[in-house]
Jmol script that loads the backbone (N, CA, C; Angstrom):
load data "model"
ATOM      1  N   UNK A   1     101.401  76.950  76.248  1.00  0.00           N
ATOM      2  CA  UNK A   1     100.962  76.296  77.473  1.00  0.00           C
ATOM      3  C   UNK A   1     101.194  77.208  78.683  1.00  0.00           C
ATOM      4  N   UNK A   2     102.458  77.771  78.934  1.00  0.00           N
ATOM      5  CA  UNK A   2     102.968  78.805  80.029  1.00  0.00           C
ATOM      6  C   UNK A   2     102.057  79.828  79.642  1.00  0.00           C
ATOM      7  N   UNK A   3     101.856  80.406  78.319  1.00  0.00           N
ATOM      8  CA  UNK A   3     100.694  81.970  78.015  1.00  0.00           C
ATOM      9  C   UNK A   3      99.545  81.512  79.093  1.00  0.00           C
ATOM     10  N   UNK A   4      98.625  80.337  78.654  1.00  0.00           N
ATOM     11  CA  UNK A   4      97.457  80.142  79.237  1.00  0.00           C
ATOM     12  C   UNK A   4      97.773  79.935  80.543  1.00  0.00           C
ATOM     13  N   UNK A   5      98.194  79.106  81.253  1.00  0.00           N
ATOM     14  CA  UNK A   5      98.793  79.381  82.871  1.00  0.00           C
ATOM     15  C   UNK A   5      98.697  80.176  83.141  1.00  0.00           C
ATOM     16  N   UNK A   6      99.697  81.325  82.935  1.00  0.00           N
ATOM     17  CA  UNK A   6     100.076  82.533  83.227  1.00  0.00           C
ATOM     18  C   UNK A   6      98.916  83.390  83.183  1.00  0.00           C
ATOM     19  N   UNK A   7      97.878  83.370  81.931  1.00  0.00           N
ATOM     20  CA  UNK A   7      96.220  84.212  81.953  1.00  0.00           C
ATOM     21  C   UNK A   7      95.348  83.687  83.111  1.00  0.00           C
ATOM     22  N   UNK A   8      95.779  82.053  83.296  1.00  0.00           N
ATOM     23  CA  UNK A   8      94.445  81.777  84.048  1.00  0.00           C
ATOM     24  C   UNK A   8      94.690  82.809  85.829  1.00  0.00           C
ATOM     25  N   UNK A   9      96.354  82.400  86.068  1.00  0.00           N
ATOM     26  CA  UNK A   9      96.431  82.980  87.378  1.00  0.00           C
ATOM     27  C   UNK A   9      96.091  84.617  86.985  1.00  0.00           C
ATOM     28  N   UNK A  10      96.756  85.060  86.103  1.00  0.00           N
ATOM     29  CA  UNK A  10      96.642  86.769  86.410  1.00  0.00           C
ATOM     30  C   UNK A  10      94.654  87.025  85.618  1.00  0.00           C
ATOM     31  N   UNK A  11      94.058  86.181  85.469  1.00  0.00           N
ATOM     32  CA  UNK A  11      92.672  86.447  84.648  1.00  0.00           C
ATOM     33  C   UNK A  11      92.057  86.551  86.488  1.00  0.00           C
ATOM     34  N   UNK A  12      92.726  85.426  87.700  1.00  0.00           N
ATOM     35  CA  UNK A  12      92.103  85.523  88.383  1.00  0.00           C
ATOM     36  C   UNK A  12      92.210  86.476  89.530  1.00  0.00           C
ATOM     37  N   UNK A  13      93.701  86.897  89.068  1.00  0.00           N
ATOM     38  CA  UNK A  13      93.968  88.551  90.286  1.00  0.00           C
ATOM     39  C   UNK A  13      93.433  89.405  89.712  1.00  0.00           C
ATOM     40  N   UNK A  14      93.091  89.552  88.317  1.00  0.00           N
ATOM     41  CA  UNK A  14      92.507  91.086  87.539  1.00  0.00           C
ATOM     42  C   UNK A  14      90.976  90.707  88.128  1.00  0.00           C
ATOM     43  N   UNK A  15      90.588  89.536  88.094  1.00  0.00           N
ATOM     44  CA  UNK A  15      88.957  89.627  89.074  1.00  0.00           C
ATOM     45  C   UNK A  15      88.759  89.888  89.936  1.00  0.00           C
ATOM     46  N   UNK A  16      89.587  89.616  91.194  1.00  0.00           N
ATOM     47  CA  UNK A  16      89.933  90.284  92.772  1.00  0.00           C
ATOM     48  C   UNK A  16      89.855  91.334  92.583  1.00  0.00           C
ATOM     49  N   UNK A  17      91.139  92.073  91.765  1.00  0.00           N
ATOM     50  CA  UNK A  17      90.942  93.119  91.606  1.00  0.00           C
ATOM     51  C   UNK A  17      90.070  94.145  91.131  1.00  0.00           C
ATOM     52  N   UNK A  18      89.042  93.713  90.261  1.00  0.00           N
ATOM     53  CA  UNK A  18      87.555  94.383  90.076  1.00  0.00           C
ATOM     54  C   UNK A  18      86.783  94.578  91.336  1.00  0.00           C
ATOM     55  N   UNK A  19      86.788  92.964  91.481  1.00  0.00           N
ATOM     56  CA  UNK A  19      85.724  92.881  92.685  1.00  0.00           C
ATOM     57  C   UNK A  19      86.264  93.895  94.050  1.00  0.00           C
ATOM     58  N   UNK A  20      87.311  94.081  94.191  1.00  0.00           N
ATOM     59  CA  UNK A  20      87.884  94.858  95.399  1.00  0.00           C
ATOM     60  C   UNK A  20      87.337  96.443  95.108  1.00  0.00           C
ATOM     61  N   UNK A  21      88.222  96.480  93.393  1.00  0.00           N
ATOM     62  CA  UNK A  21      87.328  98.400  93.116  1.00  0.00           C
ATOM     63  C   UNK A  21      86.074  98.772  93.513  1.00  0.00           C
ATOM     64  N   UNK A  22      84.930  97.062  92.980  1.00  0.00           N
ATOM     65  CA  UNK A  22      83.787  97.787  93.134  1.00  0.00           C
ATOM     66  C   UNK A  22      82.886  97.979  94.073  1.00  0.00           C
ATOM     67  N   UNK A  23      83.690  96.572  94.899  1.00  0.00           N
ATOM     68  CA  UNK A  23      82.846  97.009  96.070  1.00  0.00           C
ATOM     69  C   UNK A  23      83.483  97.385  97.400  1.00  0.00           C
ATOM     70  N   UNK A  24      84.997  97.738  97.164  1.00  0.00           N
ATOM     71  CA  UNK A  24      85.549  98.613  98.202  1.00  0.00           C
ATOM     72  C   UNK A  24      85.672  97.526  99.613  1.00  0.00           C
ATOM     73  N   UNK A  25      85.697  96.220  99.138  1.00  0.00           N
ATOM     74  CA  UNK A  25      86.092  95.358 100.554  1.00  0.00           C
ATOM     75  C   UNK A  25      87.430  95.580 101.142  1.00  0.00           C
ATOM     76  N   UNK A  26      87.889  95.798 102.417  1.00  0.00           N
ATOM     77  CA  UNK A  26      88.733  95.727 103.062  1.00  0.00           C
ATOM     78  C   UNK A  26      89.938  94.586 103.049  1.00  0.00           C
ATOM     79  N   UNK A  27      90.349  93.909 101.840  1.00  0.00           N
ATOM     80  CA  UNK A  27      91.077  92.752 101.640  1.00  0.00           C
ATOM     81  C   UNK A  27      91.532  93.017 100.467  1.00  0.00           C
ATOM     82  N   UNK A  28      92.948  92.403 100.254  1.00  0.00           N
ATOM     83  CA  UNK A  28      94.094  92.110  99.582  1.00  0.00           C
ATOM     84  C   UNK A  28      93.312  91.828  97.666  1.00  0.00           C
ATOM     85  N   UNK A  29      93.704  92.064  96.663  1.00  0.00           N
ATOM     86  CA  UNK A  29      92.952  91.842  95.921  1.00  0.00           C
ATOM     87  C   UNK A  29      93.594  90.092  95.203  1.00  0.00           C
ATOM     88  N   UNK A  30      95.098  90.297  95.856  1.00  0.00           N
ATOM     89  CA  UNK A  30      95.496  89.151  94.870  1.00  0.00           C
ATOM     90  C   UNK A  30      95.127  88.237  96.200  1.00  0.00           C
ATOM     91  N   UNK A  31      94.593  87.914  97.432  1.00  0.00           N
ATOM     92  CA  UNK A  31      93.664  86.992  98.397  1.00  0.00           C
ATOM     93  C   UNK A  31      92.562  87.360  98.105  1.00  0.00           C
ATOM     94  N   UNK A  32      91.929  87.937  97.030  1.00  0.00           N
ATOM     95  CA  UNK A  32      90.267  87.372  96.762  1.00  0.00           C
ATOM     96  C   UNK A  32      91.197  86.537  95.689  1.00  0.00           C
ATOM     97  N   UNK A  33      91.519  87.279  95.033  1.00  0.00           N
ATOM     98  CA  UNK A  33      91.843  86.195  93.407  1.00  0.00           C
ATOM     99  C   UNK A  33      92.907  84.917  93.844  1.00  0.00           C
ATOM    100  N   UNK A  34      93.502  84.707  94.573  1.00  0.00           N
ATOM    101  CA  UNK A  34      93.619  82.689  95.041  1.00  0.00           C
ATOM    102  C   UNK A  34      92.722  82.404  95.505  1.00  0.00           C
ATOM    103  N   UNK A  35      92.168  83.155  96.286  1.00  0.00           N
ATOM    104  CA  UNK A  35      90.676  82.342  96.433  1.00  0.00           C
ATOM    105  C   UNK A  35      89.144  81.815  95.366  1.00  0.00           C
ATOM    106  N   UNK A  36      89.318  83.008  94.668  1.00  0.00           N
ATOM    107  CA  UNK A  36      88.555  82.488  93.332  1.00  0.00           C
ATOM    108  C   UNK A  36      89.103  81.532  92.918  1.00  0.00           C
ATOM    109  N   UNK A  37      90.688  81.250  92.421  1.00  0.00           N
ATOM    110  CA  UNK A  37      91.371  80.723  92.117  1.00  0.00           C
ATOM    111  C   UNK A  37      91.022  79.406  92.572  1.00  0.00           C
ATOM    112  N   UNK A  38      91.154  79.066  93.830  1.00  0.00           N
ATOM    113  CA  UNK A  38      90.891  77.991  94.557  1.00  0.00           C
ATOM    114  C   UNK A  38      89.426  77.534  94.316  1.00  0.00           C
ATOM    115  N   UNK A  39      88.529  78.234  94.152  1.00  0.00           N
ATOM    116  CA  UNK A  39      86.778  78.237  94.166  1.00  0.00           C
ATOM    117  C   UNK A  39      86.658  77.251  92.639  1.00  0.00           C
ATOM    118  N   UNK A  40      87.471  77.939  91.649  1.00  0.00           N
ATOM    119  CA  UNK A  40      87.309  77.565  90.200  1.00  0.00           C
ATOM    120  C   UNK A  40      87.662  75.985  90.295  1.00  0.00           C
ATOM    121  N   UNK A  41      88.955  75.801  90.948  1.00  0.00           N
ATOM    122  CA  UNK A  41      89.612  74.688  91.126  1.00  0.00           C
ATOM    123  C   UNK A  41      89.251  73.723  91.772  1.00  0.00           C
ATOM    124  N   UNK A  42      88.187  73.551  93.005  1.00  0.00           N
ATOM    125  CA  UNK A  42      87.498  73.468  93.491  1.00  0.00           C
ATOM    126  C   UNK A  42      86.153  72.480  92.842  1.00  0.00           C
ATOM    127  N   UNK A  43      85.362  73.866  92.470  1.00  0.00           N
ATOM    128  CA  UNK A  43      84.524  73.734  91.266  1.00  0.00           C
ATOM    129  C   UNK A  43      84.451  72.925  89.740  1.00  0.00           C
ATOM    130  N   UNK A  44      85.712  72.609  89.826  1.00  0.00           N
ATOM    131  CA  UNK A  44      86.600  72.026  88.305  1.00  0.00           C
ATOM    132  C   UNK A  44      86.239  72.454  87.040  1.00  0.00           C
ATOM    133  N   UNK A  45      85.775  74.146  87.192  1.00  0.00           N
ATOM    134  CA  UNK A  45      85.537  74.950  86.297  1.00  0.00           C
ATOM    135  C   UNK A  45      86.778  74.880  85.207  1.00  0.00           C
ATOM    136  N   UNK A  46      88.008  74.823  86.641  1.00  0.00           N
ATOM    137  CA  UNK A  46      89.824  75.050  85.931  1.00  0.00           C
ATOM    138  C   UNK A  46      90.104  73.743  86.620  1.00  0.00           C
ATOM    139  N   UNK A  47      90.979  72.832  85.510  1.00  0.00           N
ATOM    140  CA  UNK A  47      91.718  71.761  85.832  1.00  0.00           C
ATOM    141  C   UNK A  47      93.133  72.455  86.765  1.00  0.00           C
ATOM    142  N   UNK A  48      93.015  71.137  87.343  1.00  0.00           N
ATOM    143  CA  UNK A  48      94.849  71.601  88.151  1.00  0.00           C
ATOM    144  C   UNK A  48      95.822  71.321  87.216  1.00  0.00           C
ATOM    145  N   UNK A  49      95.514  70.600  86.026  1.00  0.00           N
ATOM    146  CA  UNK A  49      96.555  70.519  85.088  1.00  0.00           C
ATOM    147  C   UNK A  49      96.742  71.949  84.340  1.00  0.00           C
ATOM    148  N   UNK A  50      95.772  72.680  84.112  1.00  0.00           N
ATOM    149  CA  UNK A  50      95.591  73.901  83.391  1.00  0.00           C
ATOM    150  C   UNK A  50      96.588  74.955  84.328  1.00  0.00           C
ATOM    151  N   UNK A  51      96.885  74.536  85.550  1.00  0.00           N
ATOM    152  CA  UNK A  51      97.697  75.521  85.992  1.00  0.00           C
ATOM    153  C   UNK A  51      99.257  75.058  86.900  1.00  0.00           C
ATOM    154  N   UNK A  52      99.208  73.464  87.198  1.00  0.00           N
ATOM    155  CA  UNK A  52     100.308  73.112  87.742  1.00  0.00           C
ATOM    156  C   UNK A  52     101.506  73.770  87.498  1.00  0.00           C
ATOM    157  N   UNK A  53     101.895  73.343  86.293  1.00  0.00           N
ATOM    158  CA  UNK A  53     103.337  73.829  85.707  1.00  0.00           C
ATOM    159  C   UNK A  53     103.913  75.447  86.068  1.00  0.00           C
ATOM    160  N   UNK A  54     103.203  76.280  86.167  1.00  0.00           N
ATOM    161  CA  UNK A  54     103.699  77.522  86.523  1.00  0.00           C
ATOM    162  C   UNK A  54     103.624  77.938  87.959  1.00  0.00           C
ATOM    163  N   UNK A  55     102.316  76.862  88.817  1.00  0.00           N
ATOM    164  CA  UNK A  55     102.445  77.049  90.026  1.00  0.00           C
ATOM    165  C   UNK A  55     103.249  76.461  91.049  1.00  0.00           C
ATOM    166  N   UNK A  56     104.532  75.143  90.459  1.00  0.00           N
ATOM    167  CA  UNK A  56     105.025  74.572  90.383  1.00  0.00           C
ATOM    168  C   UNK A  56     106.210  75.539  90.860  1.00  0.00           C
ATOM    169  N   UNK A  57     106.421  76.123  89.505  1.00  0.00           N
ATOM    170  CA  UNK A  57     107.708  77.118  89.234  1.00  0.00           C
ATOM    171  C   UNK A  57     107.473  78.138  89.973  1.00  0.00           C
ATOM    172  N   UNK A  58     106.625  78.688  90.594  1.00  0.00           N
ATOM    173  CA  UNK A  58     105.786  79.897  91.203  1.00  0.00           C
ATOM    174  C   UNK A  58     106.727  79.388  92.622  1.00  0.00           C
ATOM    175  N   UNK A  59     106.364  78.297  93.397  1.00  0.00           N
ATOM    176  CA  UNK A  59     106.364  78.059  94.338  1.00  0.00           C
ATOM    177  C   UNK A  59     107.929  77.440  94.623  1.00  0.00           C
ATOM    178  N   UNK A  60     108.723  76.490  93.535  1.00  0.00           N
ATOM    179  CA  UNK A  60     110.290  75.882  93.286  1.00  0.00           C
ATOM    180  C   UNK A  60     111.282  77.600  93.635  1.00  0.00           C
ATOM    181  N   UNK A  61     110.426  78.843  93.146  1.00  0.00           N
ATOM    182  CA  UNK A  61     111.424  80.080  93.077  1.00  0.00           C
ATOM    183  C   UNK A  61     110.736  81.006  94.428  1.00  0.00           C
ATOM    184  N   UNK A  62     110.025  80.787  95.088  1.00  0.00           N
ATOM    185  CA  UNK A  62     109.486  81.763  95.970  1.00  0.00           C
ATOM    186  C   UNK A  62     109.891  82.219  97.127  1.00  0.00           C
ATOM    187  N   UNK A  63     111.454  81.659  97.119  1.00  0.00           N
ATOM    188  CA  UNK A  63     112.587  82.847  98.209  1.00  0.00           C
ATOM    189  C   UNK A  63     113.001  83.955  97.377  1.00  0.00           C
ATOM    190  N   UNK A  64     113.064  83.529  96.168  1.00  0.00           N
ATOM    191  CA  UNK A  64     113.315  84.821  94.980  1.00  0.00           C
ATOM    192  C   UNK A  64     111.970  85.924  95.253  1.00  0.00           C
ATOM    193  N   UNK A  65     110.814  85.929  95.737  1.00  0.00           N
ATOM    194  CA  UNK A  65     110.032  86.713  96.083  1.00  0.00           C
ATOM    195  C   UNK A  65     110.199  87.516  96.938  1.00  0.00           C
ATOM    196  N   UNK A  66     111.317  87.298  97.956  1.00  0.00           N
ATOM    197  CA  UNK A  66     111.242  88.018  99.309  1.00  0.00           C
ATOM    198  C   UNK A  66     112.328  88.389  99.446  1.00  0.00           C
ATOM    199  N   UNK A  67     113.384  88.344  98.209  1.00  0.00           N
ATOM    200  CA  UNK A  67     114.885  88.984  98.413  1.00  0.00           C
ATOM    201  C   UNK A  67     114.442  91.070  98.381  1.00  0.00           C
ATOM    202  N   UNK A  68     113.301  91.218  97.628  1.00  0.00           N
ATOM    203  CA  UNK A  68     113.404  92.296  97.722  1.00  0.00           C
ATOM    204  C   UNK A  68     112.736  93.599  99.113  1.00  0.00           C
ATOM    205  N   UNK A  69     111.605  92.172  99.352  1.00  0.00           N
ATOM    206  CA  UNK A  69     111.157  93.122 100.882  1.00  0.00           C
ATOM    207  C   UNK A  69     112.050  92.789 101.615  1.00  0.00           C
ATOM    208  N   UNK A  70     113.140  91.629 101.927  1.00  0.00           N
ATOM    209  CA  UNK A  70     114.069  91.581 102.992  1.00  0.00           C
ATOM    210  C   UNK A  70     114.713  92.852 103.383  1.00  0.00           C
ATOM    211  N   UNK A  71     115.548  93.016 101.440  1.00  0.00           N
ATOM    212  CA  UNK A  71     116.629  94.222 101.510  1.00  0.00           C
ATOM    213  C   UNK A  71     115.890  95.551 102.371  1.00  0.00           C
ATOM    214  N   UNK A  72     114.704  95.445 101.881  1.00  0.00           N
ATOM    215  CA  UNK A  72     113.867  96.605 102.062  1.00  0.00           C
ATOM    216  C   UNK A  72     113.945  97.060 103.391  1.00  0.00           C
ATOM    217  N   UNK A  73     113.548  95.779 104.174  1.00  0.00           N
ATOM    218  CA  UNK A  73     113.514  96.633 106.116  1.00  0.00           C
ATOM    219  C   UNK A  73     115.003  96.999 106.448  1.00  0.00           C
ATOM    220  N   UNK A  74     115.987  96.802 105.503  1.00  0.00           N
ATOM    221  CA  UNK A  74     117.316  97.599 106.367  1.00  0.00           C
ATOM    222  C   UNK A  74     117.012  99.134 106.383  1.00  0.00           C
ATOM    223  N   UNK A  75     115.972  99.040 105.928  1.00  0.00           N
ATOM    224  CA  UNK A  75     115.898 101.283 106.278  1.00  0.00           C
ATOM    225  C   UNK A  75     115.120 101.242 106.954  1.00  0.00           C
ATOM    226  N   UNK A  76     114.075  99.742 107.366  1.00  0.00           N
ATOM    227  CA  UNK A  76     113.478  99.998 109.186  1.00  0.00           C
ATOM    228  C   UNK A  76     114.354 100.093 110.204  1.00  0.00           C
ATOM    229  N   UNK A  77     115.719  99.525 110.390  1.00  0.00           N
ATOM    230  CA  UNK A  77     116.116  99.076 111.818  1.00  0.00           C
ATOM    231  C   UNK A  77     115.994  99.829 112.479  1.00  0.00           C
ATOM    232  N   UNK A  78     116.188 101.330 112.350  1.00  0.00           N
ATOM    233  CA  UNK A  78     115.509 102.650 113.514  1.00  0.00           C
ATOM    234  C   UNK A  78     114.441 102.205 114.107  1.00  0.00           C
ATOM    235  N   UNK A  79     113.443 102.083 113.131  1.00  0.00           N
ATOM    236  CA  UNK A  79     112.138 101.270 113.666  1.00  0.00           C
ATOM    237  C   UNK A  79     112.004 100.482 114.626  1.00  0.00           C
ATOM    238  N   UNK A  80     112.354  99.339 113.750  1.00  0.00           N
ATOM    239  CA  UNK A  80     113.015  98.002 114.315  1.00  0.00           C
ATOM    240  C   UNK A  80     112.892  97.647 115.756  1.00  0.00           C
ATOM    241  N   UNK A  81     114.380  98.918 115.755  1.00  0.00           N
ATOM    242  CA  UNK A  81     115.172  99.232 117.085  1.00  0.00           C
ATOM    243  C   UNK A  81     114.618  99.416 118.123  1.00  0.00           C
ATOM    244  N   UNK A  82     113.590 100.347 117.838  1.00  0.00           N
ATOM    245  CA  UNK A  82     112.743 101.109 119.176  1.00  0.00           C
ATOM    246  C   UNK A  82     111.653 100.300 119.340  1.00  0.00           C
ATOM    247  N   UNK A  83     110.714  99.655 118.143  1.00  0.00           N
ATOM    248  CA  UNK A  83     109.657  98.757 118.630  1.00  0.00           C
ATOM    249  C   UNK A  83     110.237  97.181 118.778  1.00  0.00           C
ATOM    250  N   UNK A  84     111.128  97.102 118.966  1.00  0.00           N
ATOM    251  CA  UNK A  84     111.319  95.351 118.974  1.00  0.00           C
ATOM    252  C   UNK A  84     110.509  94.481 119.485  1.00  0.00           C
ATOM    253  N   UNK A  85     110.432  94.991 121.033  1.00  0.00           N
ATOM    254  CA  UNK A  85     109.597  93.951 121.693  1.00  0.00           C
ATOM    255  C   UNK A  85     108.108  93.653 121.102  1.00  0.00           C
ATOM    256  N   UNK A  86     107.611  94.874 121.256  1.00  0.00           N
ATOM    257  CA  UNK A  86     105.941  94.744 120.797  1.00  0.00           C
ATOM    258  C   UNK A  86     105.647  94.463 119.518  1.00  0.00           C
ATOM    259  N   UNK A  87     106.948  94.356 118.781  1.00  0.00           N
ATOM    260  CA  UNK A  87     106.712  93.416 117.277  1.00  0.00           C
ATOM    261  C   UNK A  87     107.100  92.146 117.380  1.00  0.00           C
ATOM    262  N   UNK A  88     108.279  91.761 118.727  1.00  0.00           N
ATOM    263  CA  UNK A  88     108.062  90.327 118.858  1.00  0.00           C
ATOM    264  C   UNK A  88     107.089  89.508 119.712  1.00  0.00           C
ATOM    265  N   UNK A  89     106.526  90.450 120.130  1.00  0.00           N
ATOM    266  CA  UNK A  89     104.721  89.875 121.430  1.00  0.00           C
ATOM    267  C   UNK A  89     103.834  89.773 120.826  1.00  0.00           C
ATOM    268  N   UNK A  90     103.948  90.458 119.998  1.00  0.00           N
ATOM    269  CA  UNK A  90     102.336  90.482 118.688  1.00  0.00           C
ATOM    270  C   UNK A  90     103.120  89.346 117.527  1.00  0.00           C
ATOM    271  N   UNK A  91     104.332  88.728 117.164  1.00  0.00           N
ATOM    272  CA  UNK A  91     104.598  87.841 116.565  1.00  0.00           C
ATOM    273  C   UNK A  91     104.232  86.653 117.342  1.00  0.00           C
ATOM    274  N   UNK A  92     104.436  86.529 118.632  1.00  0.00           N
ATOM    275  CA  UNK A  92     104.326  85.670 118.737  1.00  0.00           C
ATOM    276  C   UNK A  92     103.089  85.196 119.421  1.00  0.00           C
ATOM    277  N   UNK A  93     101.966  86.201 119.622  1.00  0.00           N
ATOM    278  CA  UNK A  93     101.047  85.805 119.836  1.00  0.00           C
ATOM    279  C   UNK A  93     100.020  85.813 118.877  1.00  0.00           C
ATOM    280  N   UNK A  94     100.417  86.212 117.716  1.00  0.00           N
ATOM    281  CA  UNK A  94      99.134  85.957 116.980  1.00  0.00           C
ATOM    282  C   UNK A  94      99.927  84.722 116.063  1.00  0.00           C
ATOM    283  N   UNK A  95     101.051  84.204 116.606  1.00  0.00           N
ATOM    284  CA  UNK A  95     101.724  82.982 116.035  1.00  0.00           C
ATOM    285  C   UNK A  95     100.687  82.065 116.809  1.00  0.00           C
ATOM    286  N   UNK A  96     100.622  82.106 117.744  1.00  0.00           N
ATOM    287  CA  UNK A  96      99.967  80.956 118.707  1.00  0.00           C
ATOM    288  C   UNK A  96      98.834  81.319 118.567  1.00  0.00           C
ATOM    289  N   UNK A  97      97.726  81.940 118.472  1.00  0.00           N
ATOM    290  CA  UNK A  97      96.436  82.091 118.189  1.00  0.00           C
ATOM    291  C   UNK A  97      96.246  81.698 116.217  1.00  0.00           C
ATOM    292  N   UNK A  98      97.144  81.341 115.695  1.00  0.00           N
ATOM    293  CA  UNK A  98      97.207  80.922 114.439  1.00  0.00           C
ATOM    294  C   UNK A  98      96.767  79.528 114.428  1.00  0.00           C
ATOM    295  N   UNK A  99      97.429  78.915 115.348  1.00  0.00           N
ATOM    296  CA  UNK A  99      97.946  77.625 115.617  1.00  0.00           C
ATOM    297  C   UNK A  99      96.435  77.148 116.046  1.00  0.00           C
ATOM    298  N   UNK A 100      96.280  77.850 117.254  1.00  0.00           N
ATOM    299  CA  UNK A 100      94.965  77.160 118.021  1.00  0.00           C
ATOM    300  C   UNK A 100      93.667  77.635 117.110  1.00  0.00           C
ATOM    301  N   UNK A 101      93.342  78.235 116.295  1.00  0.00           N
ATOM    302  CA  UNK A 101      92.106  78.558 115.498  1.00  0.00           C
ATOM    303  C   UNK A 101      92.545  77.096 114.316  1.00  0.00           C
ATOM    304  N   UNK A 102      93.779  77.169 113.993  1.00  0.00           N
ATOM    305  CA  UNK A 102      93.868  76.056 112.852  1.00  0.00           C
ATOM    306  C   UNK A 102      93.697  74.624 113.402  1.00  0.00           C
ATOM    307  N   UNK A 103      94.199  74.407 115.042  1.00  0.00           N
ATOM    308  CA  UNK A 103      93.802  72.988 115.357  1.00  0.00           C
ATOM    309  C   UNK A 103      92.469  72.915 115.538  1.00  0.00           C
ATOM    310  N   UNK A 104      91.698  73.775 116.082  1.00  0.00           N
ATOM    311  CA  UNK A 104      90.184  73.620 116.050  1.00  0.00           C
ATOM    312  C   UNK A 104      89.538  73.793 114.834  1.00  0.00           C
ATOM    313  N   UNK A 105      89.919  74.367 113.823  1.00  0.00           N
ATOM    314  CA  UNK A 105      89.394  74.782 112.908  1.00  0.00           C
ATOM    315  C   UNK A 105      89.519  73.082 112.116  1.00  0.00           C
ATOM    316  N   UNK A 106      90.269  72.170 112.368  1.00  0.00           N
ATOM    317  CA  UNK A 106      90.835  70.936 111.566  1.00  0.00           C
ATOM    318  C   UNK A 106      89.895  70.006 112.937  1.00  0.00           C
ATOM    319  N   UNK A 107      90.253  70.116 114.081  1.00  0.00           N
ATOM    320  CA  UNK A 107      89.185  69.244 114.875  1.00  0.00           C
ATOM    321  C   UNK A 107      87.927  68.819 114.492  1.00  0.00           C
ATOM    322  N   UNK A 108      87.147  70.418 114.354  1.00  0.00           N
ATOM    323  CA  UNK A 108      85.884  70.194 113.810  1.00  0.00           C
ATOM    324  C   UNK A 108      85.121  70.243 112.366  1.00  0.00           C
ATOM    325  N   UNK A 109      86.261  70.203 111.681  1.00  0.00           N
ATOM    326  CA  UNK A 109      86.367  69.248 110.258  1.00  0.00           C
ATOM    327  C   UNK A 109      86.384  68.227 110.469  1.00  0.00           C
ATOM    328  N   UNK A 110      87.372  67.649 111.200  1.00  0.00           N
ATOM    329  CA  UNK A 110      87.501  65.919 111.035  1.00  0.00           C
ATOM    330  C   UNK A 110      86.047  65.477 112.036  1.00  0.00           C
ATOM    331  N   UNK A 111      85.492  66.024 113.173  1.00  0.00           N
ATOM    332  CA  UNK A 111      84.455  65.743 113.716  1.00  0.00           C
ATOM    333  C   UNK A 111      83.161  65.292 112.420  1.00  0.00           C
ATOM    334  N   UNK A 112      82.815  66.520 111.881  1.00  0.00           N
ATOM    335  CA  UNK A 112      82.043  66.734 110.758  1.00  0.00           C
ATOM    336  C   UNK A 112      82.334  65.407 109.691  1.00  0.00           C
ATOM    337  N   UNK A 113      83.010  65.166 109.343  1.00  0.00           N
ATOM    338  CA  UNK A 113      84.000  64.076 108.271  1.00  0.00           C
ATOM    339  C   UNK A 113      83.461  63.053 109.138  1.00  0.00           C
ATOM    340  N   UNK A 114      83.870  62.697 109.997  1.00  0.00           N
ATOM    341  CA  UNK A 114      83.939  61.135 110.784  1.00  0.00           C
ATOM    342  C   UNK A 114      82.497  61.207 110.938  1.00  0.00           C
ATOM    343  N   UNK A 115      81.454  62.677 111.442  1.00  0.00           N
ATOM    344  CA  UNK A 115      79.964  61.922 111.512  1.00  0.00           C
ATOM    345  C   UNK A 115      79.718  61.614 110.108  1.00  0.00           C
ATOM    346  N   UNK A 116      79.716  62.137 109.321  1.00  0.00           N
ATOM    347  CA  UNK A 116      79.276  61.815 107.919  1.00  0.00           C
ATOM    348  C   UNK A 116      79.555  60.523 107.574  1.00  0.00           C
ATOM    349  N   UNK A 117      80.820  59.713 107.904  1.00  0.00           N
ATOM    350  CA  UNK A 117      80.755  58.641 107.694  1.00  0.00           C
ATOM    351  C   UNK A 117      81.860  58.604 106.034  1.00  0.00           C
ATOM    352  N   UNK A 118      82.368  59.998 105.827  1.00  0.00           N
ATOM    353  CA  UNK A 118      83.069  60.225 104.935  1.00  0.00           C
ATOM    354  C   UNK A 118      84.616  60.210 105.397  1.00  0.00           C
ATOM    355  N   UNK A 119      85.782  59.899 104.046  1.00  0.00           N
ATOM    356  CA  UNK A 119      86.862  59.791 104.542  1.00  0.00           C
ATOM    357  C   UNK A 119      87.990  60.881 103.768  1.00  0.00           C
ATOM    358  N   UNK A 120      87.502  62.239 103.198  1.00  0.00           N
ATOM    359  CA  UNK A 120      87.767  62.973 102.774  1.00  0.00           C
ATOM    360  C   UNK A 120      88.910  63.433 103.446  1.00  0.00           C
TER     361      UNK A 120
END
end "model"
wireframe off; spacefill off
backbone 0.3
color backbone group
């Protein structure tokens, strides 16, 4: 049950990852492949049962993901040090331009939704 899980997510980063070789798009290969991911799921090509259980566990362990880039920036703080500010102005403004593309971006969904007369 975990084998097939485990193929369906990595069947769908090894497709990103084609699709990225061949046609040389400017994007992440394992963000095409959740997005296929999502498309399939979507589509109900792939049940969400076919993949819960590991995305479950994927997501229950995913501070365990970032213990190793944490350790990692202690050999930025030189960096760090000298750019602080303009890494905390660009944090926090493309924090807030996050925000306002996602409330409009959800506004005129629910606009769209409510004319339809749908309650999605």
């Amino acid at each position: 049950m975990m084998i097939r899980q485990l193929a369906i997510l990595f069947g769908c980063l090894a497709l990103g990852e084609f699709i990225i070789w061949l046609t040389g798009i400017p994007l992440p290969s394992s963000i095409l492949g959740m997005l296929i991911l999502t498309l399939l799921l979507k589509l109900k090509i792939i049940r969400l049962e076919w993949v819960k259980t590991i995305s479950d566990f994927l997501v229950a362990n995913i501070g365990f993901f970032f213990v190793p880039p944490g350790v990692a920036i202690m050999l930025y703080f030189d960096i760090i040090k000298a750019e602080f500010w303009p890494i905390v102005i660009s944090t926090a403004a493309s924090t807030v331009i996050v925000l306002a593309v996602t409330g409009w971006v959800h506004q005129i969904y629910g606009k769209a939704v409510h004319k339809k007369g749908g309650d999605q």
